[in-house]
C-alpha positions as CSV (number, residue, x, y, z in Angstrom):
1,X,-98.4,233.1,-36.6
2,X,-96.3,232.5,-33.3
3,X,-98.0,230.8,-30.4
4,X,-98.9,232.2,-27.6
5,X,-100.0,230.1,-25.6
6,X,-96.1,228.7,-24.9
7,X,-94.5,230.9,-22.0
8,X,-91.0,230.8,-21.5
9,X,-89.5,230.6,-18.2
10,X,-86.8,232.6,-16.7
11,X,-83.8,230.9,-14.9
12,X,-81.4,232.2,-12.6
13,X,-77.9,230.8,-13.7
14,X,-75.4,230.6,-10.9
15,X,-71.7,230.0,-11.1
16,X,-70.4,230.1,-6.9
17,X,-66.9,231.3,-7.0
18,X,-64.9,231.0,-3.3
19,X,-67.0,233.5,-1.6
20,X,-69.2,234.6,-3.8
21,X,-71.9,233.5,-6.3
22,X,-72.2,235.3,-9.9
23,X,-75.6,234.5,-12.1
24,X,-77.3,235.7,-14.7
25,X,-81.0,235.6,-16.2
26,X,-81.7,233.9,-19.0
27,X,-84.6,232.2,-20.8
28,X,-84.8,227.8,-19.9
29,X,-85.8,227.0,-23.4
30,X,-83.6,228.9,-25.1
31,X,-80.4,228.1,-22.9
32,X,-80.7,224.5,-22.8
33,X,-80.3,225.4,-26.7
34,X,-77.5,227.5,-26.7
35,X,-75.5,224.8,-24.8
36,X,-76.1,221.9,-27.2
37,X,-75.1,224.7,-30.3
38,X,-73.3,227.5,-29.3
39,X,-73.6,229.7,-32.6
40,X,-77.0,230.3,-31.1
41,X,-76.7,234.7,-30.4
42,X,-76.4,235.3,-26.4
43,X,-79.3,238.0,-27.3
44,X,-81.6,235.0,-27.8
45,X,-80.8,233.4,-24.4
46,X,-80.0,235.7,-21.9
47,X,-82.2,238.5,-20.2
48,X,-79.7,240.9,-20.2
49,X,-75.6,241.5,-20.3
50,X,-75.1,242.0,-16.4
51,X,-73.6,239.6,-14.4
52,X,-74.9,239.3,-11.5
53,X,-73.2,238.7,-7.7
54,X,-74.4,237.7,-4.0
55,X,-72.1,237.0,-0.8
56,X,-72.1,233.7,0.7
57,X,-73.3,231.8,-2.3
58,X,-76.3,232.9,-1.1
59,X,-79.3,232.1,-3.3
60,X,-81.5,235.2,-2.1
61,X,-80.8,238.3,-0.5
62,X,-78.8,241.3,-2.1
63,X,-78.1,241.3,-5.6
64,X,-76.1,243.8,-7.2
65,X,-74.5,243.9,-10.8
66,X,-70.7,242.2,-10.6
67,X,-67.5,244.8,-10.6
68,X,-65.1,244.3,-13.4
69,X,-62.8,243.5,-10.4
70,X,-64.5,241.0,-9.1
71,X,-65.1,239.8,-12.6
72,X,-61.5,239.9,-13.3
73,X,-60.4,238.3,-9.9
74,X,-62.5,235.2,-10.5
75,X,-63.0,235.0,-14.2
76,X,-59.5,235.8,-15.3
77,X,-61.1,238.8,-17.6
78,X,-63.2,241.3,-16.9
79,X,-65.5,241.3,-20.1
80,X,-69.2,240.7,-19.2
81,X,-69.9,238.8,-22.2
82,X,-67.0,236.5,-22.0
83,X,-68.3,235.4,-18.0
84,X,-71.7,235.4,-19.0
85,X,-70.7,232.3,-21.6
86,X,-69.0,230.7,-18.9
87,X,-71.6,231.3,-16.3
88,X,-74.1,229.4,-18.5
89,X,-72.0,226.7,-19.7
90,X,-71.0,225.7,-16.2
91,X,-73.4,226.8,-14.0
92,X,-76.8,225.5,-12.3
93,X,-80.2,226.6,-13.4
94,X,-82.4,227.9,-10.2
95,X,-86.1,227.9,-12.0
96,X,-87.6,231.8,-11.0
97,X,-90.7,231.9,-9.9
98,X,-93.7,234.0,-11.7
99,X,-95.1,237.1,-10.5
100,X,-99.5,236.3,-10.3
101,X,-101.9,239.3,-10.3
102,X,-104.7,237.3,-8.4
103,X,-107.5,240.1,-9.7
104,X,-108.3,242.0,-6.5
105,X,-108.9,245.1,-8.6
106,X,-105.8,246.5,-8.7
107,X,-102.4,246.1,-10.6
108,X,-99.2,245.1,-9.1
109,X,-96.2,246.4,-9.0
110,X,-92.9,245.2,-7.8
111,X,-95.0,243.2,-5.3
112,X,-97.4,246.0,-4.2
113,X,-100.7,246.5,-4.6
114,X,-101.9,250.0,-6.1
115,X,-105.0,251.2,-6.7
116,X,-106.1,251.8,-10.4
């Protein structure tokens, strides 16, 4: 029976470039894994195959998903996968923090209170 009482924790993975900063999400646990044994499936450490990009190595503000351009330009290939590998073997973990429902009686969603 797995435990449930252990919750993984999400990091932001950022790789600056010149100009720009590319990231991805992936789970703490698991990538600190994956870089000591690489066999270790990308499906088990990140949150998703999208790489990530902000302007000015900026650490907040707009996030959109990475052109192949861009990807290309930077990366010298324009294969998600392929930048996602080196965006966690090179890059620095940013710990996410954790959305709280403090029990007002309603639910949350993306930050907003509603009503049930």
């Amino acid at each position: 029976m797995p435990n449930t009482s252990v919750v993984s924790s999400t990091v932001k993975v950022i790789h600056d470039a010149d100009d720009l900063s590319f990231f991805a999400y992936a789970d703490k646990d698991m990538l600190g894994k994956w870089r000591v044994d690489k066999t270790i499936p990308l499906v088990d450490v990140v949150q998703s195959f999208n790489v990530y990009q902000s302007e000015n190595k900026s650490t907040q503000g707009i996030e959109c998903i990475a052109g192949k351009a861009d990807l290309k330009n930077h990366f010298g290939y324009d294969d998600p996968v392929s930048c996602i590998e080196q965006i966690l073997a090179k890059g620095k973990e940013q710990v996410m923090p954790r959305a709280v429902n403090k029990g007002h009686g309603g639910a949350t969603t993306n930050g907003h209170h509603t009503s049930r």
